[in-house]
C-alpha positions as CSV (number, residue, x, y, z in Angstrom):
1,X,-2.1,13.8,-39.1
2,X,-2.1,10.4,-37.3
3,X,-6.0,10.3,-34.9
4,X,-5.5,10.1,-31.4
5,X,-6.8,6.8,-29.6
6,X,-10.1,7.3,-28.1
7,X,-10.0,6.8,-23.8
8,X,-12.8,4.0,-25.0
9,X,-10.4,2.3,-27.2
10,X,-7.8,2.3,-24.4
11,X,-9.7,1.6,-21.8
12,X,-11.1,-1.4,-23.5
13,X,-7.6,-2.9,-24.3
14,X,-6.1,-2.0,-20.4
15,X,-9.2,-3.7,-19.0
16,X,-8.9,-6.5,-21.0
17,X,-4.7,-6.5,-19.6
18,X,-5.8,-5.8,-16.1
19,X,-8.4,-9.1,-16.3
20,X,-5.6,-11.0,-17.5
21,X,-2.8,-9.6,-14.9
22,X,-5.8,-10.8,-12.1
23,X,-5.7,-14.2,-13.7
24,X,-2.1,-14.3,-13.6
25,X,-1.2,-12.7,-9.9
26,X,2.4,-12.7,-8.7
27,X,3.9,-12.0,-5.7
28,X,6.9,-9.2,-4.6
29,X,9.6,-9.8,-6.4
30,X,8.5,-12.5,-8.6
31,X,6.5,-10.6,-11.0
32,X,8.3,-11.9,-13.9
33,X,5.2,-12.1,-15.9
34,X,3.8,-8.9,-15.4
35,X,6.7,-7.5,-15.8
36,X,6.7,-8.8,-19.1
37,X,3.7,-7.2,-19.9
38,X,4.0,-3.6,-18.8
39,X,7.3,-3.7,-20.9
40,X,5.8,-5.0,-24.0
41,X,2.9,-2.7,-23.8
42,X,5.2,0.0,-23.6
43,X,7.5,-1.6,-26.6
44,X,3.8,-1.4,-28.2
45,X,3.6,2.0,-27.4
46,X,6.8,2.9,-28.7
47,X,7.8,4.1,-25.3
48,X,11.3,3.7,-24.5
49,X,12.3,2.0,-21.0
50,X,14.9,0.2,-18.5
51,X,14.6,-2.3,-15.2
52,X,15.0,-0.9,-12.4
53,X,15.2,-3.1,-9.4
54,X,14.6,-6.4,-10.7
55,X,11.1,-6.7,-11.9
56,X,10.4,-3.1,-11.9
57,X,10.3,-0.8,-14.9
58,X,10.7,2.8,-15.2
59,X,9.7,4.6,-18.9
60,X,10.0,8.9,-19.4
61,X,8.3,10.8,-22.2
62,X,9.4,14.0,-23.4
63,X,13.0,13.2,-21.9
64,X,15.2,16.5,-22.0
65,X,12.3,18.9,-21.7
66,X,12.9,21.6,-19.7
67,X,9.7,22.2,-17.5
68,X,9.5,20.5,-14.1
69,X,9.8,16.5,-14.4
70,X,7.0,14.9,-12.6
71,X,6.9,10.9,-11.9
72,X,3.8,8.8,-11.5
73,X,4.1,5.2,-9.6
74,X,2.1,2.4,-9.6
75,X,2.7,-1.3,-8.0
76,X,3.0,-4.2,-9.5
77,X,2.6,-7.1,-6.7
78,X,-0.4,-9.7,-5.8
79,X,-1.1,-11.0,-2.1
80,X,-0.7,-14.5,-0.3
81,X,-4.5,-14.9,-0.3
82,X,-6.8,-17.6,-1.8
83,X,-9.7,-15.8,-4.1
84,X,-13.2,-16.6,-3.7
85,X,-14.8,-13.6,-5.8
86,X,-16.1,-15.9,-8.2
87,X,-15.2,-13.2,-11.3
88,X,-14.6,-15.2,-14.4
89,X,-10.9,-13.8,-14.4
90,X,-10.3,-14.9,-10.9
91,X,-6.8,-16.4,-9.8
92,X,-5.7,-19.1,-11.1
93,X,-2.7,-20.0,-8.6
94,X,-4.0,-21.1,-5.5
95,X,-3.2,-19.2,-2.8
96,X,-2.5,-16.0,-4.2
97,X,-4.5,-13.3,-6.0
98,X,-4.5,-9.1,-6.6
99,X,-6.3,-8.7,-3.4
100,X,-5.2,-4.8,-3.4
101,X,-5.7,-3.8,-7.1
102,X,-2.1,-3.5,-7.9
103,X,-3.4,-5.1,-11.5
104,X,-5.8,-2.1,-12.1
105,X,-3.4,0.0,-11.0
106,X,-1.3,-1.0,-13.4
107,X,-3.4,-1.6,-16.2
108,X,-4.6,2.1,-15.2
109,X,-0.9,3.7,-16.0
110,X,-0.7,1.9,-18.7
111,X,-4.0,3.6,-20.0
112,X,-2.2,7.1,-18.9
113,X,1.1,5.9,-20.9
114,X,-0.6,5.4,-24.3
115,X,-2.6,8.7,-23.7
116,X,0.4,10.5,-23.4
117,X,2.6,8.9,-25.9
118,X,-0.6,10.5,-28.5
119,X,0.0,13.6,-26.5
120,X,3.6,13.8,-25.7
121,X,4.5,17.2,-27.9
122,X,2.0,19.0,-25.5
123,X,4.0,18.1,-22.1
124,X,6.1,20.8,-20.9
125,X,8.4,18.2,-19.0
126,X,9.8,14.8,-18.4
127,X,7.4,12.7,-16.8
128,X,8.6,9.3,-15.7
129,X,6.3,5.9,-15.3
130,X,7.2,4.4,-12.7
131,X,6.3,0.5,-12.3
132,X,7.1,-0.8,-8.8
133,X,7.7,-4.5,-7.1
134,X,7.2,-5.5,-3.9
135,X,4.7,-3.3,-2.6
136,X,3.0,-5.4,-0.2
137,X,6.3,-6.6,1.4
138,X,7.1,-2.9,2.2
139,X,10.9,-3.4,-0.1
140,X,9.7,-1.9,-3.3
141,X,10.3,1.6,-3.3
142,X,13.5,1.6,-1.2
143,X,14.9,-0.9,-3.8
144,X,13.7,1.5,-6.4
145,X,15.1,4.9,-5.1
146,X,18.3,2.9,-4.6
147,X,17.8,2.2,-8.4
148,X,17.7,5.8,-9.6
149,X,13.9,5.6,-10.2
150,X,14.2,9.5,-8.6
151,X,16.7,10.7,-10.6
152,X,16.3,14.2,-11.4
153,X,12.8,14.1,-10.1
154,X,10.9,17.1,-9.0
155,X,7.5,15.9,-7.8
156,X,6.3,12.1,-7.5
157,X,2.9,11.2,-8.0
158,X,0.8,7.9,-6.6
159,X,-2.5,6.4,-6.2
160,X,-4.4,3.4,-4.5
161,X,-8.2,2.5,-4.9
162,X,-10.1,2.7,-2.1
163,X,-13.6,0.4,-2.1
164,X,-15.1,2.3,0.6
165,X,-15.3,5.3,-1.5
166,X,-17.8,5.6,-4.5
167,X,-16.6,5.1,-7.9
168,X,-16.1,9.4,-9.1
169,X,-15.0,10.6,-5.6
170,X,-11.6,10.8,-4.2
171,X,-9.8,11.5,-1.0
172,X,-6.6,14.1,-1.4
173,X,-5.3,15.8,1.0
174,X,-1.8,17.9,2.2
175,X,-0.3,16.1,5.4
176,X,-0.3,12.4,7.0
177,X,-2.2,10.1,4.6
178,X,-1.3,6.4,5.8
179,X,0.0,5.3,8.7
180,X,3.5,4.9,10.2
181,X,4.0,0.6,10.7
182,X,5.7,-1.2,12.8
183,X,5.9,-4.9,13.7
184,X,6.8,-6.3,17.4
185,X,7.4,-9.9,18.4
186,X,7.5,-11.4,21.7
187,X,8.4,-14.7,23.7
188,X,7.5,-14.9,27.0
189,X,9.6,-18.0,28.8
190,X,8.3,-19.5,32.1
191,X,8.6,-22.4,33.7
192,X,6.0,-25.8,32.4
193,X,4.4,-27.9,35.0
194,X,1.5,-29.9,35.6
195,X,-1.5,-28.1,34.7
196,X,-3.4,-29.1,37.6
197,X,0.0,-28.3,40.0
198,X,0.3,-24.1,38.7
199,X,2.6,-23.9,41.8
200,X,5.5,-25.5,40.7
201,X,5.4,-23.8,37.2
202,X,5.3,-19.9,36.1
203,X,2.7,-19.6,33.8
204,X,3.6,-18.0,30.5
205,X,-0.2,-18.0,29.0
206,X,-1.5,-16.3,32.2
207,X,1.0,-13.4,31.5
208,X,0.6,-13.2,28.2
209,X,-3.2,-13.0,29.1
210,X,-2.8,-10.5,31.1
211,X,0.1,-8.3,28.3
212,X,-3.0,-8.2,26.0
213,X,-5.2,-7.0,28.2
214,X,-3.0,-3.9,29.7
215,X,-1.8,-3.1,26.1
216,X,-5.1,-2.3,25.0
217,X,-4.6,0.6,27.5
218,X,-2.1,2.0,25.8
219,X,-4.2,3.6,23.0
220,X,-7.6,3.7,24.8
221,X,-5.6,5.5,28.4
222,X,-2.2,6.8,27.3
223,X,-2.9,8.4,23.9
224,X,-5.3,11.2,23.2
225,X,-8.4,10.3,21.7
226,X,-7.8,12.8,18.8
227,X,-4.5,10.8,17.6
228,X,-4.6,8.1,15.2
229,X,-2.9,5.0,16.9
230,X,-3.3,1.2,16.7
231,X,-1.4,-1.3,18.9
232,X,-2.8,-5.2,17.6
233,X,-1.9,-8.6,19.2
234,X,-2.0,-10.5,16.1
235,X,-0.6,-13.9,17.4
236,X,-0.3,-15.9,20.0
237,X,0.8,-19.1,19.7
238,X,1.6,-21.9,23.5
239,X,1.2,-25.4,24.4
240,X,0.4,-28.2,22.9
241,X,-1.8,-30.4,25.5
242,X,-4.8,-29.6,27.8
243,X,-3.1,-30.9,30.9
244,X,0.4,-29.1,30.4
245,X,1.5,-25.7,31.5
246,X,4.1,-24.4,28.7
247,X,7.1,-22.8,28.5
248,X,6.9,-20.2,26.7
249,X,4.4,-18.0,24.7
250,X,4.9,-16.3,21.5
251,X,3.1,-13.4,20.7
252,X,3.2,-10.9,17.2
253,X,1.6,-7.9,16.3
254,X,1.0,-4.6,14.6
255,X,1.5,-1.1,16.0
256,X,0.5,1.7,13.5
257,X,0.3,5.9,14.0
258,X,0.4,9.3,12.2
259,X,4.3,9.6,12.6
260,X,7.3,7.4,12.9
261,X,8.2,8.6,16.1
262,X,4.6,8.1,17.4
263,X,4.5,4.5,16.0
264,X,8.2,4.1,18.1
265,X,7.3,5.4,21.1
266,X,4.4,2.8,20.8
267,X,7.0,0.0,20.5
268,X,8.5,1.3,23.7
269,X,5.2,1.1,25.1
270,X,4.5,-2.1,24.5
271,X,8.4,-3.4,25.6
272,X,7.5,-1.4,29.2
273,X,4.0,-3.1,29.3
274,X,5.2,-6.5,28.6
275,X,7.9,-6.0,31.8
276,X,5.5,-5.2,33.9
277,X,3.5,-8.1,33.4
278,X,6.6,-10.4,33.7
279,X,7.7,-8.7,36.9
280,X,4.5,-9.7,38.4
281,X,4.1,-13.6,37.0
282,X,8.4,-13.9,37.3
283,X,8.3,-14.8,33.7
284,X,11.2,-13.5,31.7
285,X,10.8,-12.2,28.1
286,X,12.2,-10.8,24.6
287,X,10.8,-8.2,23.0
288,X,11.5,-6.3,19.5
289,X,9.5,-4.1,17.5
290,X,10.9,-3.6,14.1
291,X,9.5,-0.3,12.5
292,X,8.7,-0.5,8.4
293,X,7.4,2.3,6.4
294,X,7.2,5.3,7.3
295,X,4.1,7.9,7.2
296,X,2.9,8.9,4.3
297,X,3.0,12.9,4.1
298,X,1.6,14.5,1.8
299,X,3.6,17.4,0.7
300,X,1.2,21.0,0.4
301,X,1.4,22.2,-2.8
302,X,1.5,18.7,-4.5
303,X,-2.1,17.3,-3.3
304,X,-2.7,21.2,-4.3
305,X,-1.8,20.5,-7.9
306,X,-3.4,16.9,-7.5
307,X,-6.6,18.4,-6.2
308,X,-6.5,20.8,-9.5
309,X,-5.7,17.7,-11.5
310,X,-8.7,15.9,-9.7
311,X,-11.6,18.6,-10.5
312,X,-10.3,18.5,-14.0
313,X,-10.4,14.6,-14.2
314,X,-13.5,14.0,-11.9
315,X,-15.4,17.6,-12.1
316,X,-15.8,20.0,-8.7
317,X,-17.2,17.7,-6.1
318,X,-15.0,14.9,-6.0
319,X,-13.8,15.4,-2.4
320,X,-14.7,12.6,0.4
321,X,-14.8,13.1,3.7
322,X,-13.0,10.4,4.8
323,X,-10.6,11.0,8.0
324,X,-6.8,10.7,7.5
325,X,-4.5,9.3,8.8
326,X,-5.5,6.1,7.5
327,X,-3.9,3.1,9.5
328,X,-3.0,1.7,6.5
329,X,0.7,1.9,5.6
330,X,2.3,2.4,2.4
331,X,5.3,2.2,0.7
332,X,5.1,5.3,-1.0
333,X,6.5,6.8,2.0
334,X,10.1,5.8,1.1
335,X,9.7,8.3,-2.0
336,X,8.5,11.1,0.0
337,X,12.4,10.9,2.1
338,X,13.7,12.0,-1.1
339,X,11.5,13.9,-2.9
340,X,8.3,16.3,-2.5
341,X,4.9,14.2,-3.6
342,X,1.0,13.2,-3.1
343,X,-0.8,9.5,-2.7
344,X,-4.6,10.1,-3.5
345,X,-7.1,7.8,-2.7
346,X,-9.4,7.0,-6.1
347,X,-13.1,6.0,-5.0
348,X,-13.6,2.5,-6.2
349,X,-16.8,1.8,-4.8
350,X,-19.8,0.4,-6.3
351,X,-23.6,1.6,-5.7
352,X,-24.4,-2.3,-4.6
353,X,-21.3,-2.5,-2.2
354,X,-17.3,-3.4,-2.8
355,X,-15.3,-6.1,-0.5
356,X,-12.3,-4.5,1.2
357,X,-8.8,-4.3,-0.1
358,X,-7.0,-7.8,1.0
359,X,-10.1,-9.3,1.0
360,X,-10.5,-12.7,-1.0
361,X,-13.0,-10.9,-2.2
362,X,-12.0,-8.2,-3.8
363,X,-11.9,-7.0,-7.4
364,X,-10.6,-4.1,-8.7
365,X,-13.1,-1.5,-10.3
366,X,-12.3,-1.2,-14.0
367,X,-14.3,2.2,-14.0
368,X,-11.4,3.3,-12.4
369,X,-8.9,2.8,-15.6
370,X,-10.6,5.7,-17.0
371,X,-10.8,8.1,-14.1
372,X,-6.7,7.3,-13.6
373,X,-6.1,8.4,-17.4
374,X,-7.5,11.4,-17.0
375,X,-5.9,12.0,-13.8
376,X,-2.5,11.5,-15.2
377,X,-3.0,13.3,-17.8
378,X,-4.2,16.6,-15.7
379,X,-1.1,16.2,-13.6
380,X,1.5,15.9,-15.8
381,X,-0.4,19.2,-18.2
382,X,-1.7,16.9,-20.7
383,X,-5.0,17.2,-22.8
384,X,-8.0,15.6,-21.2
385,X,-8.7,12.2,-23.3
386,X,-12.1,12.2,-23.9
């Protein structure tokens, strides 16, 4: 009989893979390297896979079994940020770095993968590793449903560590989990002048002054206090001298809620608001809010199961009260349109603090390698790896 690896032995070799992924960060759809990785780890493994959309990779064990087939993502992708953590495995390309822990959780599936390659007579199922691009550009998953990542698919599986809770605690839960996105753009055009004759011009950085103010209205006076909404003015970019009246101003920004059609009818908001203030300066202006992922929604009886999977992987206790929605957005959502799933929140917190996620930083908490193992491993019916 052939020993099974010990969850030290493979925790030690994924950490040592998600220090070198850190050191060697890529952005969407030019993970060419990482890709190369995951798919010789799983050659390693003796796991058979294929490409799916580009430079993602899907692998299935126990193909052909009849139980239910359950798929587990994780993302692949880095961030346009320069690092300043000061680990001895930081970035080395300037100006982009795994500011989001896409490299642990990747090195952390990778764990789960030679786990249940040891274990794969026990699974009752299929279960499909799922290996994702483009993440943080919100184009990953779409081009991976479109890819057949879903095919025959019963329940989909994800996970994101979350610095603000401790290392051993998670947050799962049935309903909205991340935020419906959406991005607006605006130009307001007036007329330039003399900036000491505001007469003879219509002042495009007055109105834009005064869009900002009322559309901070819109969530704090036209939304209940108990829904989860965000509108942001991002940008704003006019002029170029002191003694010049522009123009035309041009403005970005965020709006985020619990539900698509919440997040759209926050667009419409902000379009109405931005007349308003036009109609009283004479300014003209183009608006357009361009909605990107969806809400992630939890489906009931998967962050059931997952909440099983969690007191087996983390022992009773593990729950954190954090509120959901979070305004964070996700991907993951694009799954959920075609199939019933669950995104958990793994605590990667550390007792002496942790920077955000997209901070520069940030560094992913390799105690988590081990608690995503076991977690896979629980979901998909596996024995614990101990």
């Amino acid at each position: 009989m052939t020993a099974l690896p010990s969850l030290a032995a493979i925790v030690a070799h994924a950490t040592a893979l998600r220090r070198d992924l850190h050191r060697h960060p890529e952005l969407g759809w030019r993970e060419e390297r990482t890709a190369a990785i995951v798919r010789g780890e799983l050659d390693r493994l003796g796991l058979a896979w294929r490409a799916c959309a580009g430079t993602g990779t899907i692998a299935t064990l126990a193909a052909g079994r009849s139980g239910r087939h359950l798929a587990i993502r994780a993302d692949l992708d880095a961030l346009p940020i320069t690092e300043t953590s000061g680990v001895a495995w930081a970035s080395i390309h300037a100006g982009c770095m795994h500011a989001c822990g896409h490299d642990g959780h990747t090195a952390g599936l990778l764990a789960a993968a030679a786990w249940l390659k040891a274990q794969e007579a026990a699974l009752s199922g299929p279960v499909s590793l799922l290996f994702q691009p483009a993440e943080e550009i919100g184009e990953g998953a779409r081009r991976m449903v479109a890819g057949g990542a879903l095919a025959g698919v019963d329940a989909l599986y994800g996970y994101h560590n979350w610095p603000p809770v401790p290392l051993g605690q998670a947050v799962c839960a049935a309903g909205p989990v991340m935020a419906a996105n959406g991005v607006w753009r605006a130009t307001i055009t007036g007329r330039g002048a003399h900036a000491s004759q505001p007469q003879d011009g219509i002042d495009p950085v007055a109105t834009a002054a005064a869009f900002i103010t009322l559309a901070q209205q819109i969530v704090s006076r036209r939304t209940s206090p108990n829904t989860a909404a965000v509108v942001a003015v991002s940008t704003i970019h006019a002029g170029s001298v002191h003694n010049a009246m522009p123009d035309s101003a041009e403005l970005s920004g965020i709006v985020r809620a619990a539900t698509s059609p919440e997040r759209d009818w926050l667009g419409v908001q902000l379009d109405a608001t931005l007349a308003a203030a036009c109609a009283v300066s004479g300014a003209s202006y183009r608006f357009v809010c361009v909605g990107e992922d969806p809400a992630v929604v939890n489906d009931a009886a998967c962050a059931g199961h997952a909440a099983r999977a969690l007191d087996l992987a983390l022992g009773l206790g593990w729950a954190h009260p954090t509120v959901l929605p979070l305004m964070a957005a996700e991907d993951f959502a694009w799954y959920l349109d075609h199939v019933p799933g669950c995104f958990v929140l793994l605590g990667g917190g550390a007792p002496d603090g942790s920077a955000p996620c997209h901070s520069p930083r940030y560094d992913f908490n390799d105690g988590l390698i081990a608690v995503v193992a076991r977690f896979v491993a629980a979901l998909v019916g596996a024995p614990l790896p101990h």
